[in-house]
NUDO-486845 format. One line per field, with one value per residue (C-alpha): residue number from 1; residue in one letter; x, y, z. Coordinates in nm, 2 decimals. Example, Ala and Ser with C-alpha at 12.3 -4.5 7.8 and 13.67 -1.06 7.14 Angstrom:
BEGIN
i <- 1 / 2
aa <- A / S
c1 <- 1.23 / 1.37
c2 <- -0.45 / -0.11
c3 <- 0.78 / 0.71
//
This chain:
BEGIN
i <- 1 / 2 / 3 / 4 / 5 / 6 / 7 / 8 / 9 / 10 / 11 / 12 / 13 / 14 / 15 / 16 / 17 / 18 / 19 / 20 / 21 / 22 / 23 / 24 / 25 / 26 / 27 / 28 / 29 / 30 / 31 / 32 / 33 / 34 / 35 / 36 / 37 / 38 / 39 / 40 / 41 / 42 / 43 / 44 / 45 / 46 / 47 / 48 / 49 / 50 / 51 / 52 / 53 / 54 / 55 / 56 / 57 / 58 / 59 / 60 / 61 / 62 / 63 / 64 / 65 / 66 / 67 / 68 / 69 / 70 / 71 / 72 / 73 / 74 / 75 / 76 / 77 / 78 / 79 / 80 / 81 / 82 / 83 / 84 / 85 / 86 / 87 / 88 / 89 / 90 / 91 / 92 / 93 / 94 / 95 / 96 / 97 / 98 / 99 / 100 / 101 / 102 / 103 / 104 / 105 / 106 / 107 / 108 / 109 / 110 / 111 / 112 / 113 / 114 / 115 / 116 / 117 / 118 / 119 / 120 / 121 / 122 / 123 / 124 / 125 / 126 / 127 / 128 / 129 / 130 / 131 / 132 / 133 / 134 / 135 / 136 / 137 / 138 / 139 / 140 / 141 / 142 / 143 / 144 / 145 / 146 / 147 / 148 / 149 / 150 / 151 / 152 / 153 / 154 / 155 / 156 / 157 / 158 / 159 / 160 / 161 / 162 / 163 / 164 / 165 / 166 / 167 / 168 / 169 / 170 / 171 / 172 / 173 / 174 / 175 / 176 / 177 / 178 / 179 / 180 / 181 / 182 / 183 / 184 / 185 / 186 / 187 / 188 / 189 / 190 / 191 / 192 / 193 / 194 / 195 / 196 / 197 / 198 / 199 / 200 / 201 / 202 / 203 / 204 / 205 / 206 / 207 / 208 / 209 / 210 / 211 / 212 / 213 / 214 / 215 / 216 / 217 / 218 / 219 / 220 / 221 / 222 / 223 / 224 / 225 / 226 / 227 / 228 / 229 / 230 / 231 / 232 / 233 / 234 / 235 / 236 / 237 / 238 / 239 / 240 / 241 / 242 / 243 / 244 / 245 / 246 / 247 / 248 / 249 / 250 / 251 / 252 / 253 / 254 / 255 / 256 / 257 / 258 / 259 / 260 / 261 / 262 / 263 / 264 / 265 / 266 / 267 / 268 / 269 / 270 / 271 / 272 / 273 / 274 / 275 / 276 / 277 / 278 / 279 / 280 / 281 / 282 / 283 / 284 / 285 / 286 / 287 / 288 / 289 / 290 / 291 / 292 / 293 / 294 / 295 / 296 / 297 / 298 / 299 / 300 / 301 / 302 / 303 / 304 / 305 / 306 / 307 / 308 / 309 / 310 / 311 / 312 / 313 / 314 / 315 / 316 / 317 / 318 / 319 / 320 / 321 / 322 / 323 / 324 / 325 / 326 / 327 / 328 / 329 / 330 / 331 / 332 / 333 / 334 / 335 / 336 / 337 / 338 / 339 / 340 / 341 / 342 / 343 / 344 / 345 / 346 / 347 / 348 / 349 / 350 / 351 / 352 / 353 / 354 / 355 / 356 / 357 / 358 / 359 / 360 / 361 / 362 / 363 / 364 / 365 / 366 / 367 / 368 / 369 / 370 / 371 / 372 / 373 / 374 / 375 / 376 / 377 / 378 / 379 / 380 / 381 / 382 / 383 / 384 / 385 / 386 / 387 / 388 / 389 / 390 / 391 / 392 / 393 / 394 / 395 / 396 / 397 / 398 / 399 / 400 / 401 / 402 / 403 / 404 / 405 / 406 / 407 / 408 / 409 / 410 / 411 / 412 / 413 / 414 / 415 / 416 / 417 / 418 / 419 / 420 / 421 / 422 / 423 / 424 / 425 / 426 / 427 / 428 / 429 / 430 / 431 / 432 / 433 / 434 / 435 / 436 / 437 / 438 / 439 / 440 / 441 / 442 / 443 / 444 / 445 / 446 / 447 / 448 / 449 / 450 / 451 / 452 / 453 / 454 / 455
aa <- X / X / X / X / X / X / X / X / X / X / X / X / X / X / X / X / X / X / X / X / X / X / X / X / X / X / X / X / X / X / X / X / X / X / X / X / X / X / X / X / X / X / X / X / X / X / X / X / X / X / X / X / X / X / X / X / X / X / X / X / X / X / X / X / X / X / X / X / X / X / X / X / X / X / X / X / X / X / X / X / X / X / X / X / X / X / X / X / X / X / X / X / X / X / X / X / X / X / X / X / X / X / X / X / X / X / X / X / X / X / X / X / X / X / X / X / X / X / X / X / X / X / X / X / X / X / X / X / X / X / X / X / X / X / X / X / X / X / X / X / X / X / X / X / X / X / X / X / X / X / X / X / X / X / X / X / X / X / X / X / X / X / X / X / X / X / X / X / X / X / X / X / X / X / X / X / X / X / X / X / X / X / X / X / X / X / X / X / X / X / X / X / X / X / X / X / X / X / X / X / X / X / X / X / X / X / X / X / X / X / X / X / X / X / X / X / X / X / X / X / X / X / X / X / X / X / X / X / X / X / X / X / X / X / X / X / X / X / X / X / X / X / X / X / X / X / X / X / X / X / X / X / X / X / X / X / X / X / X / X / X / X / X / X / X / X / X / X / X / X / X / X / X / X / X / X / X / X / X / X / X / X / X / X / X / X / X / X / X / X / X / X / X / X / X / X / X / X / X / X / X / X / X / X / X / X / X / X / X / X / X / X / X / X / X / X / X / X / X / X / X / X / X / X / X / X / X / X / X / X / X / X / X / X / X / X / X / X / X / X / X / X / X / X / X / X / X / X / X / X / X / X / X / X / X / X / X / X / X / X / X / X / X / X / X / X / X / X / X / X / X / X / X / X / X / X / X / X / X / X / X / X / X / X / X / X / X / X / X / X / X / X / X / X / X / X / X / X / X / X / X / X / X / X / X / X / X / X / X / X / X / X / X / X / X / X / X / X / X / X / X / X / X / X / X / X / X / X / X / X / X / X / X / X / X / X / X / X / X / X / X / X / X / X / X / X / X / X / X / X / X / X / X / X / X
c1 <- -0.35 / -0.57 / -0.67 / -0.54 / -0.15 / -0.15 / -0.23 / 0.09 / 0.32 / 0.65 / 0.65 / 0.91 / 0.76 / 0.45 / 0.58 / 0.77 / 0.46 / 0.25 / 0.49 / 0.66 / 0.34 / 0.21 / 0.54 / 0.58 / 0.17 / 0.27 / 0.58 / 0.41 / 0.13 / 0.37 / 0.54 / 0.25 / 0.31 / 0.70 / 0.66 / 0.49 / 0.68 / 0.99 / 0.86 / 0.72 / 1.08 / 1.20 / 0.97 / 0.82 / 1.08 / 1.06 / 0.71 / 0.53 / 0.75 / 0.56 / 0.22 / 0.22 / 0.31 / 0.04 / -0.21 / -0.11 / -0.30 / -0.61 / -0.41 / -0.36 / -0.76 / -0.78 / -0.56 / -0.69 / -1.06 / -0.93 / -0.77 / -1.10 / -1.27 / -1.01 / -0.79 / -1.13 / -1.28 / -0.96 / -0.88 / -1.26 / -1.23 / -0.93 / -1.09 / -1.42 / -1.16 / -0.98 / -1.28 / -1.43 / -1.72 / -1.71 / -2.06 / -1.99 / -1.64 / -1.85 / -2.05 / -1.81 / -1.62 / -1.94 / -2.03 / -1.70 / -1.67 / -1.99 / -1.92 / -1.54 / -1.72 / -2.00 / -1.76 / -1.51 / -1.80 / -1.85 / -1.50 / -1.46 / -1.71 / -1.67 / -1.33 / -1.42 / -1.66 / -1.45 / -1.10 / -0.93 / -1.06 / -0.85 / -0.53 / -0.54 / -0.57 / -0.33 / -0.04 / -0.08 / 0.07 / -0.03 / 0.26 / 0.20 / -0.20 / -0.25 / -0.03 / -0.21 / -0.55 / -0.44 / -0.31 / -0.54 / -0.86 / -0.77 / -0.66 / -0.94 / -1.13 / -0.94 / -1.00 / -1.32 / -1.11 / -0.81 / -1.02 / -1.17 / -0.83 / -0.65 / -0.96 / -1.00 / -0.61 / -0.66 / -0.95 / -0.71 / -0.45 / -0.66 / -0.80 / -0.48 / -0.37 / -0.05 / 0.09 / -0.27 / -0.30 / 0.04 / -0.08 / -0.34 / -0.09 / 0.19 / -0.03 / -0.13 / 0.20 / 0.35 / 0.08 / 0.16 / 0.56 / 0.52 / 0.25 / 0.41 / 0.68 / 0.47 / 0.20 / 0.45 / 0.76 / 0.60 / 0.25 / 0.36 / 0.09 / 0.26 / 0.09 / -0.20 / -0.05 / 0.07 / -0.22 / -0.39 / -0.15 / -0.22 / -0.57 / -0.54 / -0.32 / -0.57 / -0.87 / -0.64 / -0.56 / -0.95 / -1.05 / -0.81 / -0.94 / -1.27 / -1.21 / -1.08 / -1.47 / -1.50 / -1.20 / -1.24 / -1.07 / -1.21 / -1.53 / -1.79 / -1.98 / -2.33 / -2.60 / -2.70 / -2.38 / -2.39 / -2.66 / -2.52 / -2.56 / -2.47 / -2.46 / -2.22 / -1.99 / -1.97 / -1.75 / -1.54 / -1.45 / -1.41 / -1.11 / -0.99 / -0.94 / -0.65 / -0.49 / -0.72 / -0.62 / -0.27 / -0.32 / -0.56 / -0.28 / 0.01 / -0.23 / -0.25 / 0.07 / 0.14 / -0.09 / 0.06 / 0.44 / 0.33 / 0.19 / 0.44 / 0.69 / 0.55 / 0.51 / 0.86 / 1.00 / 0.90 / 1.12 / 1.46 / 1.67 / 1.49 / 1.15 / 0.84 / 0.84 / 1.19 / 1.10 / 0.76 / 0.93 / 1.18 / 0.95 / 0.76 / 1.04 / 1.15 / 0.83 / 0.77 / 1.11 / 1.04 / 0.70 / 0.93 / 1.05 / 0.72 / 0.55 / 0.79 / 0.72 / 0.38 / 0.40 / 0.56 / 0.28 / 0.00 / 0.16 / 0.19 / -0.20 / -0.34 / -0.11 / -0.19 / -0.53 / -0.55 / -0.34 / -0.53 / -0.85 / -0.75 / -0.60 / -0.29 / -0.03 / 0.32 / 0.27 / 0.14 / 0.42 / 0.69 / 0.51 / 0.50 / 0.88 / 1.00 / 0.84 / 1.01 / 1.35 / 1.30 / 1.15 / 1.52 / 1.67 / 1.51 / 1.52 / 1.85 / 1.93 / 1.68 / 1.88 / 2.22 / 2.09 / 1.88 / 2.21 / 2.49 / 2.33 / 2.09 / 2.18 / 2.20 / 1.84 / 1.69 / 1.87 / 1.63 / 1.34 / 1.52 / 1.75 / 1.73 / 1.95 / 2.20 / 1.96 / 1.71 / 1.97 / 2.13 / 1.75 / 1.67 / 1.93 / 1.93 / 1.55 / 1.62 / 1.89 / 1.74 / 1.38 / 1.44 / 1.71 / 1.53 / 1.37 / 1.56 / 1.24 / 0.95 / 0.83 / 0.76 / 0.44 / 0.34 / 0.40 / 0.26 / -0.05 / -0.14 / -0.08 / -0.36 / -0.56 / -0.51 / -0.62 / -0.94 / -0.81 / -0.90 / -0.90 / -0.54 / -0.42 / -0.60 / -0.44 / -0.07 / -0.21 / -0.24 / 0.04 / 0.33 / 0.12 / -0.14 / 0.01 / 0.37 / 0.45 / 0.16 / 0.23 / 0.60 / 0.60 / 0.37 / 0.59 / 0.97 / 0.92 / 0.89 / 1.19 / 1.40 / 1.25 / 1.25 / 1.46 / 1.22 / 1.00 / 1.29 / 1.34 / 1.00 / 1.02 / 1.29 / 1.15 / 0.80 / 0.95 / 1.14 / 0.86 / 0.60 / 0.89 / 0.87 / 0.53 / 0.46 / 0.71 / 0.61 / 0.24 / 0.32 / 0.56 / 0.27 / 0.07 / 0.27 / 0.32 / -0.07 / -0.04 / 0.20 / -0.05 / -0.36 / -0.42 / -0.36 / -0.58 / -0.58 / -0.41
c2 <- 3.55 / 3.23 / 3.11 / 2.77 / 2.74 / 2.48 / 2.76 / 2.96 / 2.81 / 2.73 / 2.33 / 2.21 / 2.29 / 2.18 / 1.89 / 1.79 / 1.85 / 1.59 / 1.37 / 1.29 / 1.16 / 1.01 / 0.82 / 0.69 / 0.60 / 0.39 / 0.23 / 0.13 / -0.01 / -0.25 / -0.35 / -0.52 / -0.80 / -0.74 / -0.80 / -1.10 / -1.25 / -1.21 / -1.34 / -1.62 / -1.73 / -1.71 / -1.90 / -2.14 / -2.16 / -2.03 / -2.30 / -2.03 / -1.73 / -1.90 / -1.90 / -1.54 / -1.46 / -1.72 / -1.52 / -1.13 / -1.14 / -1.08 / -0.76 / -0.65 / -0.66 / -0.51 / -0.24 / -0.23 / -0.17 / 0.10 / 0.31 / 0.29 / 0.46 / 0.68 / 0.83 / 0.89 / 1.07 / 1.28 / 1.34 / 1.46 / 1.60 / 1.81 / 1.98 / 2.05 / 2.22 / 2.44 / 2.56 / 2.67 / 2.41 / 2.28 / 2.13 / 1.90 / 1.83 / 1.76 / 1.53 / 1.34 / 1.31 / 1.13 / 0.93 / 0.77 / 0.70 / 0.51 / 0.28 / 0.18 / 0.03 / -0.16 / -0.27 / -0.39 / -0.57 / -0.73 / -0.85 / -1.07 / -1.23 / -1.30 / -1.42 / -1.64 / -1.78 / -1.90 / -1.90 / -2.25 / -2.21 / -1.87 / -2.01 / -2.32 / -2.00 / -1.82 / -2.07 / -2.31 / -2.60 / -2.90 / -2.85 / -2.42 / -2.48 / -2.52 / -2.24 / -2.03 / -2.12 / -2.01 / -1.74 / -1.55 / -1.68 / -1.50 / -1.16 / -1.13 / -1.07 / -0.72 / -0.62 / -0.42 / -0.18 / -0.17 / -0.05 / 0.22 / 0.37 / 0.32 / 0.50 / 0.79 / 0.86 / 0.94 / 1.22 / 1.28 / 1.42 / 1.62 / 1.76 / 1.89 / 1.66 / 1.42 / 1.38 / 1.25 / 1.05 / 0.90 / 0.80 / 0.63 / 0.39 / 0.39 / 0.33 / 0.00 / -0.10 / -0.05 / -0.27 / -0.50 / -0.51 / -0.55 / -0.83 / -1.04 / -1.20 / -1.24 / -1.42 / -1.64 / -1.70 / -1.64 / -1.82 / -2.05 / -1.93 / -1.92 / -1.78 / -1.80 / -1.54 / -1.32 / -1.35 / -1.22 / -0.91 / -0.79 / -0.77 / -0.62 / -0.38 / -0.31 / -0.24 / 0.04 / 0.24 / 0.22 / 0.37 / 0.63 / 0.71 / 0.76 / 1.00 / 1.23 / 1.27 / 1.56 / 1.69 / 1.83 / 2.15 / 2.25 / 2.11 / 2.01 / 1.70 / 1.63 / 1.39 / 1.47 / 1.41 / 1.01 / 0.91 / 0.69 / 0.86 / 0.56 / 0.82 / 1.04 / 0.70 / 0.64 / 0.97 / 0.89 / 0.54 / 0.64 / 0.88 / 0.57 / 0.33 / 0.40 / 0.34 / 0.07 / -0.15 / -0.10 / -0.28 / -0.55 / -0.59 / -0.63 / -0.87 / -1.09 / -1.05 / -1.25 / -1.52 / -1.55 / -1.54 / -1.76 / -2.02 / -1.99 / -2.02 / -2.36 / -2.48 / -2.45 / -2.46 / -2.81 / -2.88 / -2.72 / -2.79 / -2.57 / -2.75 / -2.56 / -2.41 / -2.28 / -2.01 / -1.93 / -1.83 / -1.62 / -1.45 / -1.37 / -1.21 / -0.97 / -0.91 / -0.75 / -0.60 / -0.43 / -0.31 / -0.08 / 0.14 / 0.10 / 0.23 / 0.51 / 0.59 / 0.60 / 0.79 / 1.10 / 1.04 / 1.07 / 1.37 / 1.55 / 1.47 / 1.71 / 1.95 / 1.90 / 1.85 / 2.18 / 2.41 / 2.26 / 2.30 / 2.65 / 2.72 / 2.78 / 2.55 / 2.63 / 2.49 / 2.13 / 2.13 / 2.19 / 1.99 / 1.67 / 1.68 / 1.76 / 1.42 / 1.26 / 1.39 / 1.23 / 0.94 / 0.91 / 0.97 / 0.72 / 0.40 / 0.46 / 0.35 / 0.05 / -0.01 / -0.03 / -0.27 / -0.52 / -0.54 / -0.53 / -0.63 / -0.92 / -1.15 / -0.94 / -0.86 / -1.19 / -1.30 / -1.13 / -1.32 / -1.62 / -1.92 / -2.17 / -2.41 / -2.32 / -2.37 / -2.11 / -1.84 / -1.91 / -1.88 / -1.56 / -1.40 / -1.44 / -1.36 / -1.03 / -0.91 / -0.98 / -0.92 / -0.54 / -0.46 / -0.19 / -0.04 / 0.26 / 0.33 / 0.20 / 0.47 / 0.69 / 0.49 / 0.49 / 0.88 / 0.94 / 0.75 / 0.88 / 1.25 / 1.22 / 1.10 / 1.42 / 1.67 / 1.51 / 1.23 / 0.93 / 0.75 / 0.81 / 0.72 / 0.38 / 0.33 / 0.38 / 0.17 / -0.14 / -0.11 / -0.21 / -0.52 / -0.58 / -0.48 / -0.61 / -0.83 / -1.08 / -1.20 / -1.16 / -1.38 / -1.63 / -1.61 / -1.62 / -1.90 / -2.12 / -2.06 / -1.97 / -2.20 / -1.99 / -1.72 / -1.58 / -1.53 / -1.34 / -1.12 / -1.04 / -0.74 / -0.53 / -0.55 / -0.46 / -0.17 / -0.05 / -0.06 / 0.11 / 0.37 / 0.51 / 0.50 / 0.68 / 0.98 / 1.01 / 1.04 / 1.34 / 1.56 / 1.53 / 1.69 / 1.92 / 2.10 / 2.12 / 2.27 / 2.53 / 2.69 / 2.71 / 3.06 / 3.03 / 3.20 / 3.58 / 3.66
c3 <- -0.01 / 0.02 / 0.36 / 0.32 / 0.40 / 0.09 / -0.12 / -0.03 / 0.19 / 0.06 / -0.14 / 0.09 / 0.39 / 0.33 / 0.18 / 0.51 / 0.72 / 0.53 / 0.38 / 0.70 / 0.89 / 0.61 / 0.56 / 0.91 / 0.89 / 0.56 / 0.73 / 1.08 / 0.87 / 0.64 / 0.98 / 1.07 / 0.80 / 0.86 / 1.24 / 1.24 / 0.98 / 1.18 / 1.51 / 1.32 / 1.14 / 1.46 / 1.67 / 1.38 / 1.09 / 0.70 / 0.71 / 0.92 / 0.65 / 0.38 / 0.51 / 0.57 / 0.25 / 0.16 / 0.35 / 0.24 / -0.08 / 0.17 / 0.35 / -0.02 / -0.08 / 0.23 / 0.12 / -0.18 / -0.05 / 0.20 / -0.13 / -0.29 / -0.05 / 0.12 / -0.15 / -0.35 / -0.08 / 0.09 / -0.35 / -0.40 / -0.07 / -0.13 / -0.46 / -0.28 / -0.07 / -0.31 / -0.46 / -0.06 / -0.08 / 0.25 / 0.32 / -0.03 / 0.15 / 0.48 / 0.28 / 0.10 / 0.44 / 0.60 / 0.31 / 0.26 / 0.61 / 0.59 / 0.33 / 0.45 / 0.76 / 0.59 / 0.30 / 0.57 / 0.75 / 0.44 / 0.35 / 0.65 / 0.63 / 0.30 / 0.34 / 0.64 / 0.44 / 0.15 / 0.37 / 0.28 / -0.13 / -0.15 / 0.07 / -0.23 / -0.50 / -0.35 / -0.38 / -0.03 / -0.03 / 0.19 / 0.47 / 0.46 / 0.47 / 0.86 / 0.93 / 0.71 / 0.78 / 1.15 / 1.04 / 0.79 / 1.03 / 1.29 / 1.10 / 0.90 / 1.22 / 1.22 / 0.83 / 0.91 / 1.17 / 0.94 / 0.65 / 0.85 / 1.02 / 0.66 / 0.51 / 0.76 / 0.79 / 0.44 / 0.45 / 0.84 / 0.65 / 0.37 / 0.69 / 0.78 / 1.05 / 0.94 / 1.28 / 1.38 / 1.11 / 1.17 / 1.54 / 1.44 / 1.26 / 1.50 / 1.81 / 1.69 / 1.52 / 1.91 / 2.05 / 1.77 / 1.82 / 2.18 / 2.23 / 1.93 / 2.11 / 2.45 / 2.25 / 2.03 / 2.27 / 2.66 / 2.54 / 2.28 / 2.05 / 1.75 / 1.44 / 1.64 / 1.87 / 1.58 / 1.44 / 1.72 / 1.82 / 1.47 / 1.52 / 1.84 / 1.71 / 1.43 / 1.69 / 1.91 / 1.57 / 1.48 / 1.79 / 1.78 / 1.42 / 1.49 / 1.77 / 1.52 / 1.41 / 1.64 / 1.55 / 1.14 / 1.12 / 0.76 / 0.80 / 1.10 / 1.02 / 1.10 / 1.11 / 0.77 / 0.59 / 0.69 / 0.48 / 0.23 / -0.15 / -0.36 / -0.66 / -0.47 / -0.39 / -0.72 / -0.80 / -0.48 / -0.61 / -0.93 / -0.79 / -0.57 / -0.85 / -0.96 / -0.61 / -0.58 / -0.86 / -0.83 / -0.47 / -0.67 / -0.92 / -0.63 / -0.56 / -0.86 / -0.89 / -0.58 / -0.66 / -1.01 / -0.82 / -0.57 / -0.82 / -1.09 / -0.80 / -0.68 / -0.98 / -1.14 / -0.76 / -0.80 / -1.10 / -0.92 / -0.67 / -0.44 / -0.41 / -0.37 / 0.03 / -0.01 / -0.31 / -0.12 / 0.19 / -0.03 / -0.20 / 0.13 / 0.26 / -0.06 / -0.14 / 0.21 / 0.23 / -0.06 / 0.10 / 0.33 / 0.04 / -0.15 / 0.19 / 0.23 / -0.17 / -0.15 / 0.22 / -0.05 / -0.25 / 0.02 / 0.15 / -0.18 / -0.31 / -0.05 / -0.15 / -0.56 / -0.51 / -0.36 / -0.56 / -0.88 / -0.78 / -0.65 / -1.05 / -0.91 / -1.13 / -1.09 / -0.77 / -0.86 / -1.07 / -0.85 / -0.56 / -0.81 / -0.91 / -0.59 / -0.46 / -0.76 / -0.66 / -0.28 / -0.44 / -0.63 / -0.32 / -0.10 / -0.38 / -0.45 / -0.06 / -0.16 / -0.44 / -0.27 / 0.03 / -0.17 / -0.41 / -0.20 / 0.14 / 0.10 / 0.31 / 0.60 / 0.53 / 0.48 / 0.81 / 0.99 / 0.90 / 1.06 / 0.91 / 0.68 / 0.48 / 0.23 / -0.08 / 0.14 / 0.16 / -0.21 / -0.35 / -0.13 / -0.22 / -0.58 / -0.56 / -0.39 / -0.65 / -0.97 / -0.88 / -0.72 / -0.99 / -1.14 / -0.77 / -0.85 / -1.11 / -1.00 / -0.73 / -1.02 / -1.22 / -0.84 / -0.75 / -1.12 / -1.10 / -0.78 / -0.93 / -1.18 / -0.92 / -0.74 / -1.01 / -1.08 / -1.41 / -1.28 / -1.59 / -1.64 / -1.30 / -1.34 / -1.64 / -1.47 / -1.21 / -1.42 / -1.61 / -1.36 / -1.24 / -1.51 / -1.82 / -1.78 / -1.48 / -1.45 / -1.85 / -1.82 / -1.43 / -1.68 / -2.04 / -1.94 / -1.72 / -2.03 / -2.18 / -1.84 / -1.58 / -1.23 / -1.34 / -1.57 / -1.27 / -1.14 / -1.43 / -1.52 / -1.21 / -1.31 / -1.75 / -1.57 / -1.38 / -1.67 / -1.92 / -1.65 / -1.58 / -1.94 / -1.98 / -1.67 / -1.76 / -2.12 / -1.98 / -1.72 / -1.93 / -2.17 / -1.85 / -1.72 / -2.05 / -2.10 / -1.76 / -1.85 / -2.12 / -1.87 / -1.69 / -1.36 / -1.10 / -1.01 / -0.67
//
């Protein structure tokens, strides 16, 4: 019997032990963006909605940068532990850990640097640029500590520690929640205040990460394993890509919506704040179910990484299509608010006028028509990630974002004004949907025919 419980234990369980952490982490950490944006509508107006979804291109970098390193190392770290080499696990632990915190370092002061340029790129207009100057000035301050925490949880949870990973998350997120509305209603901050509670929230979660340090179950790190071995972070990011440039392309994606959204914005009755704000809002709502999606998928990589380094098959199969059976589960609830619920939803985020509400709504149906799908490029892309094939979970990364929606957001508009914005997400999901499927069955029957390892 192996000595790791991920090498016998039943799917299910283990499933539920690291899925459930890992989804509350993912949840707490898109409630960050969520959080602010609601105390914002409240306390500024759907000017202050639109300048944080002006400013989360750099949270999506961030997040991006955080994948890179952290779902490379907790993937290569996995393997090393299937196959009982620890002190390479130790390593990779120490190195990745290492280059979150100087990459982080790096990224804020970058974006400091060349703040107002981006905000322009990223779709501000003049009324939306103060706010998100404010805004994204202040929360880049936190990026280094958020790349570290999202980082570590990562390797946290290939350690075997969800629940610790998840408070980590869930600390901050609490500090978050609570100082928003003392910041923005008690001190009149505004998105100053936001700005600041996130950050502040970002720093708590950090510190509780790092604690963790002492704390490896499968491994004991020392001195030796933080010396930076650019060869050796090579082969992590190389497993993080895939992860990575989905984020990048959510990314682009935004900038492209955000832009394309102005632009024909303009030429409607709607102007060009009101569709910004809207797609702020679905975008972020839709960031719930994509958090709780790829939560499934975080829990199920330590589990796959494992059993395939360990030869033992049947059980990365039945781990992956039990997380695409919960992934079914979870966006058909997704499906039935966002299309029979909207309005509800976008009340949240504060009021607006009649054209505000009209546009949201509409946005929010025809955008997410095809949520039902799109966890699985996700869950799929992540699941070659986990058994070592990089190259095709990049390539399932890009397709969603790179392949389909960025030219179909740029294409339909020209012949359908800002409903072909609209309908470019739901052919995007569609098309990465088939792809994605046609790629794994291909996969799991080439699993079927390997020899599995000797008990």
């Amino acid at each position: 019997m192996p000595e790791n419980p991920l090498g016998y234990e039943k799917i299910p369980t283990l499933l539920r032990r690291f899925a459930v952490p890992s989804i509350t982490a993912m949840l707490v950490g898109s409630l960050y963006n969520i959080v602010d944006q609601i105390f914002i509508g409240q306390g500024v107006g759907y000017l202050g909605n639109a300048a944080t979804n002006v400013s989360y291109p750099l949270s999506t970098i961030c997040l991006a940068i955080s994948l890179l390193i952290g779902v490379g190392s907790s993937s290569r770290f996995s393997l090393c532990l299937g196959r009982k080499e620890t002190d390479q696990a130790a390593k990779i632990a120490g190195n990745g850990i290492i280059l979150m915190g100087i990459v982080g370092v790096l990224y804020a002061i970058v974006g400091e640097l060349f703040l107002l340029p981006l905000l322009r790129v990223f779709g501000a207009t003049p009324d939306i640029l103060p706010y998100a100057r404010e805004y994204a000035g202040i929360t880049l301050l936190g990026m280094p500590f958020l790349i570290v925490t999202n980082g570590l949880s990562n390797l946290i949870r290939a350690d075997g520690s969800p629940k610790y990973s998840m408070l980590c998350m869930v600390a901050g997120a609490i500090a978050n929640t609570i100082l928003d509305p003392i910041f923005i209603f008690l001190f009149q901050w505004g998105v100053f205040g936001a700005a600041l509670a996130t950050v502040l929230g970002q720093i708590l979660s950090f510190f509780l990460a790092i604690r963790y340090l002492r704390r490896f179950r499968t491994i004991r790190l020392e001195g030796r394993h933080f010396r930076l071995d650019l060869r050796d972070e090579l082969r992590t990011c190389a497993m993080g890509i895939s992860n990575c440039v989905n984020q990048v392309g959510i990314t682009f994606v935004q900038i492209v919506l955000n832009n394309s959204l102005t632009y024909y914005g303009a030429q409607s009755v709607y102007g060009t704040d009101i569709p910004l704000a809207a797609c702020g809002i679905v975008m972020k709502t839709n960031a719930i179910l994509i958090s709780i999606i790829v939560g499934i998928s975080q829990g199920s990589q330590p589990i796959i990484g494992f059993n395939y380094g360990a030869r033992q098959y049947r059980r990365v199969r039945d781990t992956f299509l039990l997380a695409i059976k919960l992934n079914l589960a979870i966006s058909a609830v997704g499906f039935v608010l966002f299309q029979f619920f909207p309005q509800y939803i976008i009340l949240l985020y504060g009021t607006g006028d009649a054209l505000y509400f009209e546009f949201a709504i509409r946005f929010m149906r025809v955008f997410l028509f095809m949520v039902l799908l799109n966890g699985v490029q996700m869950l799929s892309s992540n699941f070659f990630t986990a058994i070592g094939k990089a190259l095709k979970g990049l390539l399932l990364s890009l397709t969603r974002q790179v392949f389909f929606l960025i030219p179909l957001a740029l294409i339909l508009p020209l012949w359908l004004g800002i409903s072909g914005i609209m309908l470019a997400g739901p052919i995007a999901d569609f098309a990465a949907f088939l792809l994605s499927a046609f790629l794994v069955y291909r996969e799991l029957k080439r699993q079927k025919g390997l020899s599995p390892a000797q008990p």
